[in-house]
C-alpha positions as CSV (number, residue, x, y, z in Angstrom):
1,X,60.7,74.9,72.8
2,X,63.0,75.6,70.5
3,X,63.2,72.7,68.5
4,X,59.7,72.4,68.7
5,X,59.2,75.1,65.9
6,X,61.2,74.2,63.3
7,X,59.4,70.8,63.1
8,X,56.2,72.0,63.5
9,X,56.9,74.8,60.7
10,X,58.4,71.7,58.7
11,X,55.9,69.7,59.2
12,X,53.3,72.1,58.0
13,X,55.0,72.9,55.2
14,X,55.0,69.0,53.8
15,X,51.2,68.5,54.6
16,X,50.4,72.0,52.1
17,X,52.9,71.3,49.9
18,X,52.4,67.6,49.1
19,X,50.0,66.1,46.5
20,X,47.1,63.5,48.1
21,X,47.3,61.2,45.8
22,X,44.6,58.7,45.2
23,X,44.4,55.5,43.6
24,X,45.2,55.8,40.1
25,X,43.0,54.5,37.2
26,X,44.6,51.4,35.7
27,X,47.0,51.4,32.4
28,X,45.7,49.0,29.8
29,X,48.3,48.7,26.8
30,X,46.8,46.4,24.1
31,X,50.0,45.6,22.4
32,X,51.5,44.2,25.8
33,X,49.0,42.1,26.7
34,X,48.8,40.6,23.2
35,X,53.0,40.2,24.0
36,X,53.8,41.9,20.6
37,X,57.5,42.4,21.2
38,X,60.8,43.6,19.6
39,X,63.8,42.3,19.7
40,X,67.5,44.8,18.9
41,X,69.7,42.4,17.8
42,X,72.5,44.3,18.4
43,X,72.1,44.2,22.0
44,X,71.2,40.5,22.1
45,X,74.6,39.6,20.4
46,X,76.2,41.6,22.9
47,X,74.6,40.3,25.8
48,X,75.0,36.6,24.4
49,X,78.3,36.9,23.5
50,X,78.5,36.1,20.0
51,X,81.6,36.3,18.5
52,X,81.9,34.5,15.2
53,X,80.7,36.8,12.1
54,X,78.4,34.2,10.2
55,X,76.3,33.5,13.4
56,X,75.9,37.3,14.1
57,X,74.9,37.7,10.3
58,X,72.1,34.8,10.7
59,X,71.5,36.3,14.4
60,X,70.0,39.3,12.6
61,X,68.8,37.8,9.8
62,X,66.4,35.9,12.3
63,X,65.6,38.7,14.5
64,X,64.8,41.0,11.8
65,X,62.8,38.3,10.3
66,X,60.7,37.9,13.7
67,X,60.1,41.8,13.9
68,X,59.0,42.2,10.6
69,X,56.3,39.2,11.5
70,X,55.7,41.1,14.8
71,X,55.4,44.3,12.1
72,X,52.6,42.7,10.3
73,X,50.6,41.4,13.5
74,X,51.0,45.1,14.4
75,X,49.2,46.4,11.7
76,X,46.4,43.9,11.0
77,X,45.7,43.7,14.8
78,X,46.0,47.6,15.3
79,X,42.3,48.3,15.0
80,X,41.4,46.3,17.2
81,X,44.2,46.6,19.5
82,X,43.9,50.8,19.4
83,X,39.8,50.4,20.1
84,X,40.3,47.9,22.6
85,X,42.8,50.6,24.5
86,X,39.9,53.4,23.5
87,X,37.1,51.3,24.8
88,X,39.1,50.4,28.1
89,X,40.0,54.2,29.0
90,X,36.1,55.2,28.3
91,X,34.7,52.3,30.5
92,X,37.9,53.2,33.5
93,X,37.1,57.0,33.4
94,X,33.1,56.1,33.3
95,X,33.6,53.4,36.6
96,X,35.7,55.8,38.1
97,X,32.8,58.9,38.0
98,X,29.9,56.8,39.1
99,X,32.0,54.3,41.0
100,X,30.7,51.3,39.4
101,X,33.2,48.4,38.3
102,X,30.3,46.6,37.0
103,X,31.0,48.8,33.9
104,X,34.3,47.1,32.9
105,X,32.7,43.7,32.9
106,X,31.3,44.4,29.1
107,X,35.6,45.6,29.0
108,X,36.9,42.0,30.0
109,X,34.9,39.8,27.8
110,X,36.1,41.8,24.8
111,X,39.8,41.4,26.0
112,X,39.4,38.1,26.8
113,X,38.0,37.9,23.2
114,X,40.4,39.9,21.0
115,X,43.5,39.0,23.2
116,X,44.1,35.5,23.1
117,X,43.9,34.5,19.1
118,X,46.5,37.8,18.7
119,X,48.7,36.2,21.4
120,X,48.5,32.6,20.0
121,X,49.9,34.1,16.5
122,X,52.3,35.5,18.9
123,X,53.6,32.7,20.6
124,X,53.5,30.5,17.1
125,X,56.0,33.1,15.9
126,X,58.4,33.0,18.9
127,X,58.6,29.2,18.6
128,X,59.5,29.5,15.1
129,X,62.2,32.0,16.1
130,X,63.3,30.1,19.0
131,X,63.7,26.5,17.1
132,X,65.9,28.4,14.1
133,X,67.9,29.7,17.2
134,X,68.6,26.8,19.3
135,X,70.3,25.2,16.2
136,X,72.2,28.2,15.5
137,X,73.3,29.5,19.2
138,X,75.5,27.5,21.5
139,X,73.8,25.8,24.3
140,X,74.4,28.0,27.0
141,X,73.4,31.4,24.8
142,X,70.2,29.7,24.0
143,X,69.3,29.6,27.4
144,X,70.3,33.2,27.9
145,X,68.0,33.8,24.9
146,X,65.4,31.9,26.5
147,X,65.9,33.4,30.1
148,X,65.8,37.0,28.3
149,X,62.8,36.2,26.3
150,X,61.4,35.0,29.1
151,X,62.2,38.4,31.1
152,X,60.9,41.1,28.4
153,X,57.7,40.0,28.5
């Protein structure tokens, strides 16, 4: 009888004390899904191992090069990428009051129509960046590169 009190006094004290949580609304970020990344070139040529001085000058020279172009998709995409975020919350917080996921259909077709042409740009870009890399890297960083690439998406 005893012990019975402290762990029903426990236990009652967890069931007021701890938040029901439901299911959350999803997180839609735009720039993600378009796979608009940066890369620090600093931490790649550490994690890669680069030692010589000219390959960590042209290292940078061709990451900075890629964010700049990721820079630019950024800003003539962000419209469109900031209403497509605006348009997704309004439609989640709208389905989630009346219950309805009918309401984010009219939300998927514009993804699927803004999405893909940004991500295409994208993955032109990455090529380019990956081509000027595999003739500059060794053969075992560039598949780092690639494996890390891969990864931060």
């Amino acid at each position: 009888m005893k012990f019975d009190l402290p762990i029903i006094i426990v236990t009652l004290f967890t069931l007021c004390f701890t938040e029901v949580r439901g299911q959350q609304p999803p997180n839609f970020d735009a720039v993600k899904s378009a796979g608009i990344v940066r890369y620090k070139s600093e931490k790649m040529i550490k994690k890669l191992k680069i030692t010589d001085d000219s390959i960590k000058i042209d290292f940078t020279k061709q990451i900075n090069a890629f964010n700049l172009e990721m820079d630019n998709l950024l800003l003539l995409h962000s419209d469109a990428l900031e209403d497509l975020e605006d348009e997704f919350d309004r439609n989640v917080e709208i389905a989630v009051q009346t219950r309805n996921r009918n309401q984010m259909n009219g939300v998927k077709s514009k993804i699927q129509e803004v999405i893909p042409p940004i991500r295409l740009e994208v993955q032109t870009c990455k090529e380019v960046l990956n081509n000027k890399l595999a003739q500059l890297l060794t053969e075992e960083q560039n598949k780092k590169w690639l494996r890390y690439q891969k990864n931060k998406k």
